[in-house]
SEVOKE-88169 format. One record per residue (C-alpha): residue in three letters; x, y, z negated. Coordinates in Angstrom, 2 decimals. Layout:
SEVOKE-88169
- res | c1 | c2 | c3
- ALA | X | Y | Z
...
//
This chain:
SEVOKE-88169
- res | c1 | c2 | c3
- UNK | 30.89 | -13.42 | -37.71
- UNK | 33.21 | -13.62 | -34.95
- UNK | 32.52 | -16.27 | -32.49
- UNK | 35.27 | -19.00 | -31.72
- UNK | 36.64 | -19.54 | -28.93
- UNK | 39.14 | -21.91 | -27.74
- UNK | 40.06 | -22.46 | -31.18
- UNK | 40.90 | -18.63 | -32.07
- UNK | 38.21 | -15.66 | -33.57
- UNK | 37.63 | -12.99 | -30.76
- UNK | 35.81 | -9.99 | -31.04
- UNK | 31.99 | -9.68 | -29.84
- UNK | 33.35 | -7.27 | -27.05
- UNK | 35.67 | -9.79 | -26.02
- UNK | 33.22 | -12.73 | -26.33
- UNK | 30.99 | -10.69 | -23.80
- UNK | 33.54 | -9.87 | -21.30
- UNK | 34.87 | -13.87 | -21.84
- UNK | 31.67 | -15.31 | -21.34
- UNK | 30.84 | -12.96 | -17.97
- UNK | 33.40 | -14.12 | -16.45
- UNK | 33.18 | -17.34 | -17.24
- UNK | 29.56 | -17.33 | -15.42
- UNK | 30.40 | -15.77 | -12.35
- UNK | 33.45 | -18.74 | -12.07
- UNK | 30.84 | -21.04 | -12.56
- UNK | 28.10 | -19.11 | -10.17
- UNK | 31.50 | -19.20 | -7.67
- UNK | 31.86 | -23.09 | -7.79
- UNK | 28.61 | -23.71 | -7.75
- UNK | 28.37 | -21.54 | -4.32
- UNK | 31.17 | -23.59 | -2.76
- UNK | 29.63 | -27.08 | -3.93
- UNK | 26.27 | -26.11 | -2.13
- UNK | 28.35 | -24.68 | 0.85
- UNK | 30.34 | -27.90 | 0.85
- UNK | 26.99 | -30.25 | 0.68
- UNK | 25.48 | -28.17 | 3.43
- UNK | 28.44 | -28.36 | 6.07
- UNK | 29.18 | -32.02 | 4.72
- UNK | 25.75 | -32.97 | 5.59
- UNK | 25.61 | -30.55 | 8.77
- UNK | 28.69 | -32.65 | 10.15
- UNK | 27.45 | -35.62 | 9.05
- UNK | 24.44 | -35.01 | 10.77
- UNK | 26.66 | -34.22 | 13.85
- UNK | 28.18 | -37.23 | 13.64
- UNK | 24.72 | -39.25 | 13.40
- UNK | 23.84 | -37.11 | 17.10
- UNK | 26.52 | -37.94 | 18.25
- UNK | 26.55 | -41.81 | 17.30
- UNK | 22.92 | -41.88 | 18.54
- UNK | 23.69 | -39.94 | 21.59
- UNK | 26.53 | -42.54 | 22.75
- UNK | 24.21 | -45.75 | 21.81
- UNK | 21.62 | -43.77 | 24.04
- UNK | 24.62 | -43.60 | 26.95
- UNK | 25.42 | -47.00 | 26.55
- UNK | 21.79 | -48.56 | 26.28
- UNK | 20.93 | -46.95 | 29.18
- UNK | 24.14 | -47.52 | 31.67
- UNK | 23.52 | -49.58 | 34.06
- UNK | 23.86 | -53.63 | 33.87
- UNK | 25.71 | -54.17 | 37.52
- UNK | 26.09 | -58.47 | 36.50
- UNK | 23.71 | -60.01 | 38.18
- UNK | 24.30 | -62.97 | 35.54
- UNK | 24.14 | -60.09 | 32.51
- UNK | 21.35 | -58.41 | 33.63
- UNK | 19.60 | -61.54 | 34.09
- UNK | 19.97 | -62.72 | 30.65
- UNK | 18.53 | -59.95 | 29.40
- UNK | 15.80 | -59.76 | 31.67
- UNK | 14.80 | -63.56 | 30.83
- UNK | 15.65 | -62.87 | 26.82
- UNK | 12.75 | -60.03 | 26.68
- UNK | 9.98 | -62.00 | 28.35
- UNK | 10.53 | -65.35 | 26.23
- UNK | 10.47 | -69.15 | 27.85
- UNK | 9.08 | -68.38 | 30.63
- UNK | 6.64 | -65.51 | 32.23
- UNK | 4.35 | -65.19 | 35.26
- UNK | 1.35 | -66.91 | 35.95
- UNK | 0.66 | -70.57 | 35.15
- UNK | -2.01 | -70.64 | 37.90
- UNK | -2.14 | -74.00 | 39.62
- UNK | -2.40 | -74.57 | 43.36
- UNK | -5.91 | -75.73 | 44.38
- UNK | -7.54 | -76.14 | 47.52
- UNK | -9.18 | -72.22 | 49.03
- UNK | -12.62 | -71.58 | 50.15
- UNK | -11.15 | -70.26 | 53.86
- UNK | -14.40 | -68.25 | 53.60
- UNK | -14.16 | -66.46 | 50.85
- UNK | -10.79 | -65.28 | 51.44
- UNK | -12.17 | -64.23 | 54.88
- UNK | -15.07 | -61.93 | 53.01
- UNK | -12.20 | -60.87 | 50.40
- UNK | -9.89 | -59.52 | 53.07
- UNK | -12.52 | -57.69 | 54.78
- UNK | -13.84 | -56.01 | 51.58
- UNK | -10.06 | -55.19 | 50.65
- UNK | -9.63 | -53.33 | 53.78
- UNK | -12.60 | -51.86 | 53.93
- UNK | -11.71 | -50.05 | 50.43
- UNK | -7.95 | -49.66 | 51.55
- UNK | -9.89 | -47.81 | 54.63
- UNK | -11.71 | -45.02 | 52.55
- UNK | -8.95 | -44.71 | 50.14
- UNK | -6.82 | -43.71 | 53.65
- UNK | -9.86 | -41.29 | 55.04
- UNK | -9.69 | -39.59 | 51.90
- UNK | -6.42 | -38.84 | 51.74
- UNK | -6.51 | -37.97 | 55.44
- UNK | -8.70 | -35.38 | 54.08
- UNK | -7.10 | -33.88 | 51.17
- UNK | -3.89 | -33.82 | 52.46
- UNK | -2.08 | -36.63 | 51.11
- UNK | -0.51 | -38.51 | 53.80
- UNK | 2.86 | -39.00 | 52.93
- UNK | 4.92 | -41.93 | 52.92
- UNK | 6.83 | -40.82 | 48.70
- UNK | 6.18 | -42.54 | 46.78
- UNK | 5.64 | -46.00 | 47.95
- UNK | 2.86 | -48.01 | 46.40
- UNK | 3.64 | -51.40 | 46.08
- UNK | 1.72 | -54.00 | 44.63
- UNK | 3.65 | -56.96 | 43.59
- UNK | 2.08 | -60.46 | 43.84
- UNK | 1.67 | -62.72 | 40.10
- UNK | 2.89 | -65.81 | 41.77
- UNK | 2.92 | -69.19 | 39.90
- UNK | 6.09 | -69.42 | 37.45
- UNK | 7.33 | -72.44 | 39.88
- UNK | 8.20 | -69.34 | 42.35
- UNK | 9.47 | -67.17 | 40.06
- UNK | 10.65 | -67.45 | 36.51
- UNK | 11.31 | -71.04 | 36.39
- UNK | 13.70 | -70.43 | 39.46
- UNK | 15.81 | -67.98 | 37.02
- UNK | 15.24 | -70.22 | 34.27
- UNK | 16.79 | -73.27 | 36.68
- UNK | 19.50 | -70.69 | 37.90
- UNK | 20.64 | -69.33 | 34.47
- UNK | 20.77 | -73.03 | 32.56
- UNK | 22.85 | -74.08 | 35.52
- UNK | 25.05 | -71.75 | 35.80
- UNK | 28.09 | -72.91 | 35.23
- UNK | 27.39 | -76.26 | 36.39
- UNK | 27.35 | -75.26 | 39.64
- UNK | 30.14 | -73.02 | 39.48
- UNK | 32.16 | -75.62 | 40.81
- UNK | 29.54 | -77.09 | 43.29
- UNK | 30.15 | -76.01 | 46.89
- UNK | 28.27 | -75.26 | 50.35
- UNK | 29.77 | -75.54 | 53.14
- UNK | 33.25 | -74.36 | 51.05
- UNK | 31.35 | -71.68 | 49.08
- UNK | 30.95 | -71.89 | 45.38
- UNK | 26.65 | -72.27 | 45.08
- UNK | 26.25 | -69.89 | 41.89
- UNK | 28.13 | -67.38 | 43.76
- UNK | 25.95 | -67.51 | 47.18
- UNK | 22.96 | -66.85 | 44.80
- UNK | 24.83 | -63.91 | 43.23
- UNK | 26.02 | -62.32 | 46.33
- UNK | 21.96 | -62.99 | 47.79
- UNK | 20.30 | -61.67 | 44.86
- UNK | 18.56 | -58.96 | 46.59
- UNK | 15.12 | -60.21 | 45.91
- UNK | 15.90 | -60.35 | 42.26
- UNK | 17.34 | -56.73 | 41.58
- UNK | 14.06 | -55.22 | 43.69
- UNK | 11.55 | -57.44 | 41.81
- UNK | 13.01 | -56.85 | 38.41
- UNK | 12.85 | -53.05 | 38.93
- UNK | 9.07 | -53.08 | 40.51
- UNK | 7.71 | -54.91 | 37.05
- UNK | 9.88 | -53.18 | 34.87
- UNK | 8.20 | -50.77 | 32.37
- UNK | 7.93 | -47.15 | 34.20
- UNK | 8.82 | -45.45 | 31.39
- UNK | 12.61 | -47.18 | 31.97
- UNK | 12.48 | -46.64 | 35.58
- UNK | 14.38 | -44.22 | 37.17
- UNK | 13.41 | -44.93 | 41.13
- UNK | 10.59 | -42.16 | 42.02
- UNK | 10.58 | -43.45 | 45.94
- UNK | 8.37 | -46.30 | 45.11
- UNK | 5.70 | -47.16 | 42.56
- UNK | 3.86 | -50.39 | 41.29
- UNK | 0.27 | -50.26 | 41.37
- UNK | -2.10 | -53.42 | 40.08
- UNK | -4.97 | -52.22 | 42.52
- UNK | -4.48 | -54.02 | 45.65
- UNK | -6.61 | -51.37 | 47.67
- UNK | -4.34 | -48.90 | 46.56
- UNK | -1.30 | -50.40 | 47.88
- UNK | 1.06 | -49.96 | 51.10
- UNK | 2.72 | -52.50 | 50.85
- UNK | 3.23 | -56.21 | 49.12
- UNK | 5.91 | -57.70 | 47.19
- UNK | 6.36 | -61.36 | 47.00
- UNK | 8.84 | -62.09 | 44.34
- UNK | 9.50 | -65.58 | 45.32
- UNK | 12.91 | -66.83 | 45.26
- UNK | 14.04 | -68.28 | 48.29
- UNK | 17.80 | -68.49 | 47.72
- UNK | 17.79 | -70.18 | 44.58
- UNK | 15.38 | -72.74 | 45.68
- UNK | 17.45 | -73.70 | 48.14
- UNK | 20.49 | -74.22 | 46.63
- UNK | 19.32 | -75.92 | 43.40
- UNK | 16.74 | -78.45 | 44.13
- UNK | 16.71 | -81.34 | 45.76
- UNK | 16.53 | -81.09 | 49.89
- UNK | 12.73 | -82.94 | 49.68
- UNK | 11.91 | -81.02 | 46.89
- UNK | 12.92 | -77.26 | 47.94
- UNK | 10.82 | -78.21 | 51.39
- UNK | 7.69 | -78.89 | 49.25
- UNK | 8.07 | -76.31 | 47.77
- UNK | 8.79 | -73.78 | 50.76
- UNK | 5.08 | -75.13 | 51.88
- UNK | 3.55 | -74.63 | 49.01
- UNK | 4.81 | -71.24 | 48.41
- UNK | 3.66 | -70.51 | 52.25
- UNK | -0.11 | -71.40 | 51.61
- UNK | -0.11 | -69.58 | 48.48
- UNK | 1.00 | -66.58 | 50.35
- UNK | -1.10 | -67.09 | 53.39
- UNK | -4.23 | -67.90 | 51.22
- UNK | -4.06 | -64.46 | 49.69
- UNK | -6.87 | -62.01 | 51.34
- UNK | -4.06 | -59.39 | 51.30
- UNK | -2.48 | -61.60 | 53.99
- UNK | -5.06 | -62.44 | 55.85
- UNK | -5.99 | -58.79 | 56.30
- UNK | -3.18 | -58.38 | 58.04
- UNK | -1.00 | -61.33 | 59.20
- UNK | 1.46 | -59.98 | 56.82
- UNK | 2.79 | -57.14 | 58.44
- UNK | 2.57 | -55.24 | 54.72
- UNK | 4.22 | -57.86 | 53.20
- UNK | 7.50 | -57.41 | 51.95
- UNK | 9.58 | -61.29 | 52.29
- UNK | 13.21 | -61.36 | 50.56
- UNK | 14.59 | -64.30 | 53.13
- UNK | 18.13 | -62.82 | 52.45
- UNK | 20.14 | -65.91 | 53.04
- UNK | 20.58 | -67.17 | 56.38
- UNK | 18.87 | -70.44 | 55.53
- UNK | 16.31 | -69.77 | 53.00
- UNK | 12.66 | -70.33 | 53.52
- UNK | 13.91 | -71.36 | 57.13
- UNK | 11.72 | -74.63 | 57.45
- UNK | 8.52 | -72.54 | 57.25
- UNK | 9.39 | -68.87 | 57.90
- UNK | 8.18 | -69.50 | 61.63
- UNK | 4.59 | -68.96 | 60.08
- UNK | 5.55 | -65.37 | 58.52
- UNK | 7.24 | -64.00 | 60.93
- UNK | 5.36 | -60.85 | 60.91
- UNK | 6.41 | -59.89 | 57.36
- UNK | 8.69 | -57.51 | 56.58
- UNK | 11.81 | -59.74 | 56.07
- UNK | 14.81 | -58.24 | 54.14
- UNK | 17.77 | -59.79 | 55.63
- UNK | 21.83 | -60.10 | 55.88
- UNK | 21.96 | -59.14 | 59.48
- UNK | 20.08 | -60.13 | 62.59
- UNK | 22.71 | -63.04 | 64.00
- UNK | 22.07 | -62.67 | 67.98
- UNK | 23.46 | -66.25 | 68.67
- UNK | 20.38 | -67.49 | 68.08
- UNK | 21.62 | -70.20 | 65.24
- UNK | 20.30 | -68.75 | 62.35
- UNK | 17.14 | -66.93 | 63.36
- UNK | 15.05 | -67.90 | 66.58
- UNK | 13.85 | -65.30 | 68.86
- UNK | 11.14 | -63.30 | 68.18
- UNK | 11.36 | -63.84 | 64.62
- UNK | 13.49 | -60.79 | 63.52
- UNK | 13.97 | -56.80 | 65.00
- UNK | 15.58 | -54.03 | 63.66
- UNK | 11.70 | -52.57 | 64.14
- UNK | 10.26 | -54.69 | 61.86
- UNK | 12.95 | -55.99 | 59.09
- UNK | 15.59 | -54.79 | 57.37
- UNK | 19.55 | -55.35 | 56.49
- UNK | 20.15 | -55.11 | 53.00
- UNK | 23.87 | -55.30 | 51.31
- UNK | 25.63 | -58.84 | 50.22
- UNK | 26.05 | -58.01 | 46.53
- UNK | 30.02 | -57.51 | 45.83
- UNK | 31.87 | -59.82 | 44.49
- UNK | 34.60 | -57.73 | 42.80
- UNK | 34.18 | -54.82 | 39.97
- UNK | 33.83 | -51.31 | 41.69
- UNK | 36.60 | -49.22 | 41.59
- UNK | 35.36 | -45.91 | 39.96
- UNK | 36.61 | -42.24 | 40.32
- UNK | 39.95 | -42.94 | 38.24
- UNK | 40.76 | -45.90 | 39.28
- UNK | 40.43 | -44.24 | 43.13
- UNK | 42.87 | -41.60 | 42.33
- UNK | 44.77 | -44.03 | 40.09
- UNK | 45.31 | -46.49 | 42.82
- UNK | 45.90 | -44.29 | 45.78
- UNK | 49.22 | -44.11 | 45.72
- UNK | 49.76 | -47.76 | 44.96
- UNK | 48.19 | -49.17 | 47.97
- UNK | 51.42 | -50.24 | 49.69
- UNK | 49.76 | -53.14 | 51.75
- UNK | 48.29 | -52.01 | 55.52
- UNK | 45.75 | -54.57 | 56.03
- UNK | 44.46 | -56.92 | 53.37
- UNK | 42.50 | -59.55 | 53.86
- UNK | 41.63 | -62.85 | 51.26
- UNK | 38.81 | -65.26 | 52.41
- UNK | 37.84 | -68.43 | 54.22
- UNK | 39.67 | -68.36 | 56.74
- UNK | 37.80 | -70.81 | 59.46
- UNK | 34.53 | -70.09 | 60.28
- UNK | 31.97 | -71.41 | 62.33
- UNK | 30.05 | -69.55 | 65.45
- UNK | 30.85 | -66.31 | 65.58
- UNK | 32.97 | -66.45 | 62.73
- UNK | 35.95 | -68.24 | 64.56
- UNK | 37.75 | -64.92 | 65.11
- UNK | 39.37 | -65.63 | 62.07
- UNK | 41.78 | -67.73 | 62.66
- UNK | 42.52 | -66.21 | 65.68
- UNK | 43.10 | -63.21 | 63.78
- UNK | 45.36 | -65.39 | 61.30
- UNK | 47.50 | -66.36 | 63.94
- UNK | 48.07 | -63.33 | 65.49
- UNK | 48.42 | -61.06 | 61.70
- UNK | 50.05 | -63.40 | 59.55
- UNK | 53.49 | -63.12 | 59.61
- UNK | 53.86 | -59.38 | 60.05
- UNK | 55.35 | -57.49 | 56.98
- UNK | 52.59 | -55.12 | 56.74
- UNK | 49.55 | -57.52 | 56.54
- UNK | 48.07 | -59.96 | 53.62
- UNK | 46.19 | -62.71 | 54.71
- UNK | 45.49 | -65.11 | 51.81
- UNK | 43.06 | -68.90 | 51.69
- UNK | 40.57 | -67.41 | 49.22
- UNK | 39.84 | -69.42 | 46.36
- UNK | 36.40 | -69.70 | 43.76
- UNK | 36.24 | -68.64 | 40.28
- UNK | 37.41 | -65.45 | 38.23
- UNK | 40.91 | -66.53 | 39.48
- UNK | 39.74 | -65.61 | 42.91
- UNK | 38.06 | -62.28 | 42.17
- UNK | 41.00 | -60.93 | 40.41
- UNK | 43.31 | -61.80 | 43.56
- UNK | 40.73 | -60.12 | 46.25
- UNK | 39.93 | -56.93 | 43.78
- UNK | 44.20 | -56.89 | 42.97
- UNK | 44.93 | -57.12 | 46.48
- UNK | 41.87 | -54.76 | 48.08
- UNK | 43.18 | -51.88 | 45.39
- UNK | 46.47 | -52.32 | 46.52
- UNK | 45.65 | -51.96 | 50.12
- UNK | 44.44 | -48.71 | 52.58
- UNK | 42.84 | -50.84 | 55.03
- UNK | 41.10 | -54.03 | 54.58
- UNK | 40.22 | -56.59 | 57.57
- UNK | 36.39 | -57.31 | 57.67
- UNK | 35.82 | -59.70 | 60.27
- UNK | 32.74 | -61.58 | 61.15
- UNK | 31.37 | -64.67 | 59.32
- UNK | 29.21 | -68.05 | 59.92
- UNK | 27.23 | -64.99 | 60.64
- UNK | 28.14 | -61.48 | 62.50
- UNK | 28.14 | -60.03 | 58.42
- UNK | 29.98 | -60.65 | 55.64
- UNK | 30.60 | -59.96 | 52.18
- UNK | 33.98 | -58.86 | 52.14
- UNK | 32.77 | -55.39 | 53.68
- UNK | 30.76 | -54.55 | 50.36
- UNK | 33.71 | -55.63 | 48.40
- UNK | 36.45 | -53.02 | 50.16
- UNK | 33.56 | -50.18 | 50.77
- UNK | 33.24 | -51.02 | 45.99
- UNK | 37.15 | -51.35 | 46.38
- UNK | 38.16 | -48.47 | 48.51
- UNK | 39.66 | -50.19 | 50.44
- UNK | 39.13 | -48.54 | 54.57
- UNK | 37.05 | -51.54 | 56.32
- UNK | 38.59 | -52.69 | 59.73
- UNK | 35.40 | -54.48 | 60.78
- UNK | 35.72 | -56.86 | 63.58
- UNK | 32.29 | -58.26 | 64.38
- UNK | 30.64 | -57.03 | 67.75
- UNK | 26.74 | -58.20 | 66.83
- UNK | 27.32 | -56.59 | 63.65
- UNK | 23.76 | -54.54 | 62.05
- UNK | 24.16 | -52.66 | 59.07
- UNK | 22.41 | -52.11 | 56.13
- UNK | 20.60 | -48.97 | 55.74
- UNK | 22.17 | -46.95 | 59.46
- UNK | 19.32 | -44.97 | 59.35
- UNK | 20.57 | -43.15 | 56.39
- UNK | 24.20 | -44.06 | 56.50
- UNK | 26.47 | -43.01 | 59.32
- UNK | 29.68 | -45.58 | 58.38
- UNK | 31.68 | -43.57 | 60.86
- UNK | 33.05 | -41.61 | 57.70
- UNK | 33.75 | -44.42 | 56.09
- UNK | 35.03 | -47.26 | 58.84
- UNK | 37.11 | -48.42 | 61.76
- UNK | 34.73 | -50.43 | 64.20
- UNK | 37.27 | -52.61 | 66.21
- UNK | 35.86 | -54.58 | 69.53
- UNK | 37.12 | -58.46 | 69.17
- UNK | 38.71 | -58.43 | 72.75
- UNK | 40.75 | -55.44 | 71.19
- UNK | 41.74 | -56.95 | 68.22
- UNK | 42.89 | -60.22 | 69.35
- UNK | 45.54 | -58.00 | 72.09
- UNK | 48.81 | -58.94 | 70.49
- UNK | 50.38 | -55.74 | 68.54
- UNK | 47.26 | -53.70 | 69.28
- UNK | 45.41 | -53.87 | 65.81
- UNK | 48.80 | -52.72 | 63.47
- UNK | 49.67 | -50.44 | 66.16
- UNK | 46.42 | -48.72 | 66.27
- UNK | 46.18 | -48.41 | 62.48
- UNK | 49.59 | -47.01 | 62.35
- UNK | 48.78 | -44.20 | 64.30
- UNK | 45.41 | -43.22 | 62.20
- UNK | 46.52 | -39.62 | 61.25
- UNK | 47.02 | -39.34 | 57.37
- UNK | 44.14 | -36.36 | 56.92
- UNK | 41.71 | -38.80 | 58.96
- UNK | 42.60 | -41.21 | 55.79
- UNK | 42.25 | -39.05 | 53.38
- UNK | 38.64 | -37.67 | 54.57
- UNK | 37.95 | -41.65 | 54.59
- UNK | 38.94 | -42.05 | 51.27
- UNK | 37.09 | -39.24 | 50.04
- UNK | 33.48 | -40.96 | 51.43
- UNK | 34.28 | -44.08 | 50.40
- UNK | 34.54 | -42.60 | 47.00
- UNK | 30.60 | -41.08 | 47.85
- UNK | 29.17 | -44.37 | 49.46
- UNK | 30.27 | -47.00 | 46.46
- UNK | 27.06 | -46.24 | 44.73
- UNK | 24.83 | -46.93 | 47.91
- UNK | 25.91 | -50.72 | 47.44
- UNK | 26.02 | -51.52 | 43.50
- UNK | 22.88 | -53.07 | 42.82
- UNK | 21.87 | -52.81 | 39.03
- UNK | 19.60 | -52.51 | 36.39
- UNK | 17.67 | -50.04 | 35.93
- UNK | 17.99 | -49.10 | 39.59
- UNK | 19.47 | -45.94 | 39.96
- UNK | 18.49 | -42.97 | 42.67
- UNK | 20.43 | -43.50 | 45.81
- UNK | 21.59 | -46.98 | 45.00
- UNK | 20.61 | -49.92 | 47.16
- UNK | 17.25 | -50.50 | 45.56
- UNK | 16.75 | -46.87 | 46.22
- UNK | 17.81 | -46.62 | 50.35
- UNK | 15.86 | -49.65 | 50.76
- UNK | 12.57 | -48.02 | 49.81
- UNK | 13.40 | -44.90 | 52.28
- UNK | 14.04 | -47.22 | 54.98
- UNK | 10.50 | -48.85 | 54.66
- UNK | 9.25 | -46.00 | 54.25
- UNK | 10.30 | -44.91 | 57.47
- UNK | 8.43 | -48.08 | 59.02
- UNK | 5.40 | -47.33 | 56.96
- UNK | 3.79 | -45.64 | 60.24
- UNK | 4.33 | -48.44 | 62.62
- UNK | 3.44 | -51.18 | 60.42
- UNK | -0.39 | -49.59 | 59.52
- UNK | -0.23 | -49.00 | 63.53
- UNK | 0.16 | -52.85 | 63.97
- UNK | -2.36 | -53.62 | 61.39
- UNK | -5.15 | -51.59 | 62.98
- UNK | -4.08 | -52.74 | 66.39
- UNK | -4.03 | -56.29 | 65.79
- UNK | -7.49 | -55.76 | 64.27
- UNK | -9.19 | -54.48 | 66.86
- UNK | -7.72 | -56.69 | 70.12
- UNK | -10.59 | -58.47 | 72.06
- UNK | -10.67 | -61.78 | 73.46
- UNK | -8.29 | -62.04 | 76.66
- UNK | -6.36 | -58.71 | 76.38
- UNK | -2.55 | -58.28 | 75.79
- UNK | -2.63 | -59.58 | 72.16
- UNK | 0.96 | -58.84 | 70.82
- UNK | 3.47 | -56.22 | 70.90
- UNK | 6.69 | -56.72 | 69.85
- UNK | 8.79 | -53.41 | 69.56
- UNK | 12.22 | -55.80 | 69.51
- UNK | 15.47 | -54.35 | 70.77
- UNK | 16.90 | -55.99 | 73.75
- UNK | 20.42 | -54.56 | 73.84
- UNK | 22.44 | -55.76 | 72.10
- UNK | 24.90 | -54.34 | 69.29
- UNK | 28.48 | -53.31 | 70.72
- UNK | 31.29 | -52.41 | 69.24
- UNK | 34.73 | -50.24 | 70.25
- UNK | 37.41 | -48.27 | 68.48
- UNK | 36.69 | -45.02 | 67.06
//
């Protein structure tokens, strides 16, 4: 019988020829549908690397908010974090038989690597101190509940939340010592929990905040209360500090007791030579070291560089307060002289986001930008043009800067002498006649240096963390030299040696 097919009789022959053909169309789609799945799935797959590979990008950029980076810092270790350990009274000698056992085992540990070779200053070993929370964590806490409360509170004309921002060095370091290592990127410096292993000590107390948000009686208690738990440590007492690592980086903080640590390492603005800030003896290029203000305004990045070069119309910006005690009253004698001439901006600056978005607006828009001296010979309007672009003009003859032992600002700014500046005409005419290829070279490594001064988290290599660890590490010599030299002094011979530089910083006119 002849089957049927679509309705009709066909012969057997034709059945046989229908139905191969009919197998190899289905053999065909069924080839395509499994092609199909396979590159369906192989791009979604694709699409899933990719996906993951951007949320790997942006989990790992760096935070550079102080007030973002902070939040998250606080959110992963709960309430609060640190120890809980109370203050109570110290056996003087115990402490006495603790520090010489330390350094006896910090002695062999040296020998040996004497030895075998291993002297070498990369990477640092730093051991960072487990204060009491009061020092530490409930600081932030007190800082981050507050924040906006005090955005409106001032000192001396500053708004208080933003002092603690643009002083946040000691947070940035400490919160990149403790972090885990397998999210660090730094490989100059190391934490170790051994205290014989260590070069150096970190004490992660926070100065700044303390002395903007408590009470005057209160922050003073608690300045000498921090100072015996420091001094009580055997660590210390091994060697009156001089391995200790003290963030101190506002001009005022920790500045009722700091007269009894003075031969820490203290990481500072600048060094103020007029005596008002720091008294003498207390601070030396030798032994401390500058550190950045952090900016203020966002950093302009490699497109919005080329972007903005040919919109900066202005000559000379500059947006700040513009009266300033000490050394700082060059700026209205600047004012005077600068304000009415067509190619210079001289603007009151004001607090708030309002603010920010005038100095960044106006520091993109400009090819130099005036960076005079403050209360203090620094000031953070030169980290905000160097972020900005922006060619500092930097008026401030006791001026130190952070990190000149790596950096040679040369390349990057114009070092004006104050008797210079204030000679009527002289400034715009000078920076008129700056030869367009000397700008451009200028431009070029400002566009290199931004990253040397945007603190963030994680720390990245050749950031600010980063150059401060190779400058200590350059002092890590000296400072064991003054350990073992202070330890071995008798009775009646010439018992301290201050390597402090006498002359005094100048400035002129490259």
């Amino acid at each position: 019988m002849m089957p049927i097919v679509g309705g009709r009789y066909v012969s057997q022959r034709a059945s046989s020829t229908y139905l191969s053909s009919r197998n190899r169309t289905i053999i065909a789609l069924i080839s395509i549908s499994v092609v199909s799945i396979f590159l369906l799935s192989s791009s979604n797959q694709n699409k899933i690397n990719f996906v993951d590979s951007n949320f790997q990008l942006i989990k790992n950029r760096p935070e550079h908010s102080f007030v973002k980076s902070l939040e998250k810092f606080l959110g992963q270790r709960g309430v609060s974090g640190g120890s809980a350990e109370k203050l109570v009274p110290v056996d003087g000698n115990l402490t006495l038989a603790a520090a010489k056992r330390l350094d006896d085992a910090m002695s062999r540990r040296e020998n040996l690597e004497l030895r075998e070779f291993r002297v070498g200053h990369f990477p640092l070993r730093v051991y960072v101190y487990d204060m009491p929370s009061k020092f530490t964590y409930d600081l932030l806490w007190l800082f981050h509940k507050t924040y906006r409360e005090t955005a409106n509170l001032t000192s001396n004309g500053s708004p208080v939340h933003r002092l603690i921002e643009q002083h946040s060095v000691d947070y940035w370091l400490w919160a990149d010592l403790i972090a885990p290592e397998n999210e660090r990127q730094l490989k100059t410096v190391v934490r170790v929990h051994r205290q014989e292993e260590a070069d150096l000590f970190y004490i992660p107390f926070f100065t700044t905040i303390s002395f903007f948000l408590l009470e005057k009686a209160e922050c003073k208690q608690l300045y000498r209360e921090a100072l015996r738990w420091i001094t009580d440590q055997p660590a210390w007492q091994r060697s009156n500090g001089r391995d200790h690592i003290l963030p101190v980086h506002h001009p005022w903080s920790f500045k009722s007791v700091r007269r009894f640590v003075k031969d820490a390492i203290w990481l500072l603005p600048d060094m103020d030579s007029t005596g008002n800030w720091y008294k003498p003896g207390e601070v030396w290029l030798e032994k401390d070291l500058i550190l950045p203000y952090v900016a203020n305004v966002d950093a302009c990045d490699g497109a919005c560089l080329v972007q903005s070069w040919a919109q900066r119309k202005t000559l000379l910006f500059f947006r700040g307060r513009l009266k300033r005690n000490a050394g700082g009253k060059i700026r209205s004698k600047l004012v005077a002289l600068l304000q009415h001439n067509s190619d210079v901006i001289i603007e009151e600056g004001s607090s708030g986001e309002v603010g920010k978005l005038a100095t960044q607006t106006g520091m993109r828009s400009s090819m130099f930008c005036l960076s005079p001296a403050g209360d203090t010979p620094s000031s953070a309007r030169l980290f905000d043009a160097i972020v900005s672009g922006c060619i500092p003009v930097i008026v401030s003859d006791e001026l130190e800067l952070p990190f000149e032992g790596i950096l040679d600002y040369r390349k990057v700014a114009l070092f004006v002498s104050s008797h210079d500046a204030l000679e009527p005409g002289w400034l715009i005419d000078y920076l008129h006649g700056i030869k367009p290829n000397q700008v451009k070279e200028m431009r070029s490594d400002l566009a290199k240096f931004s990253k040397h001064f945007q603190f963030s988290s994680p720390a990245q290599p050749l950031g600010p963390e980063d150059l401060t660890w190779k400058m200590i590490a350059g002092k890590l010599t000296a400072i064991k030299m003054h350990i073992r030299r202070s330890q071995r002094v008798v009775n009646g011979s010439r018992n301290s040696c201050i390597c402090e530089c006498k002359l005094a910083n100048s400035t002129k006119h490259q």
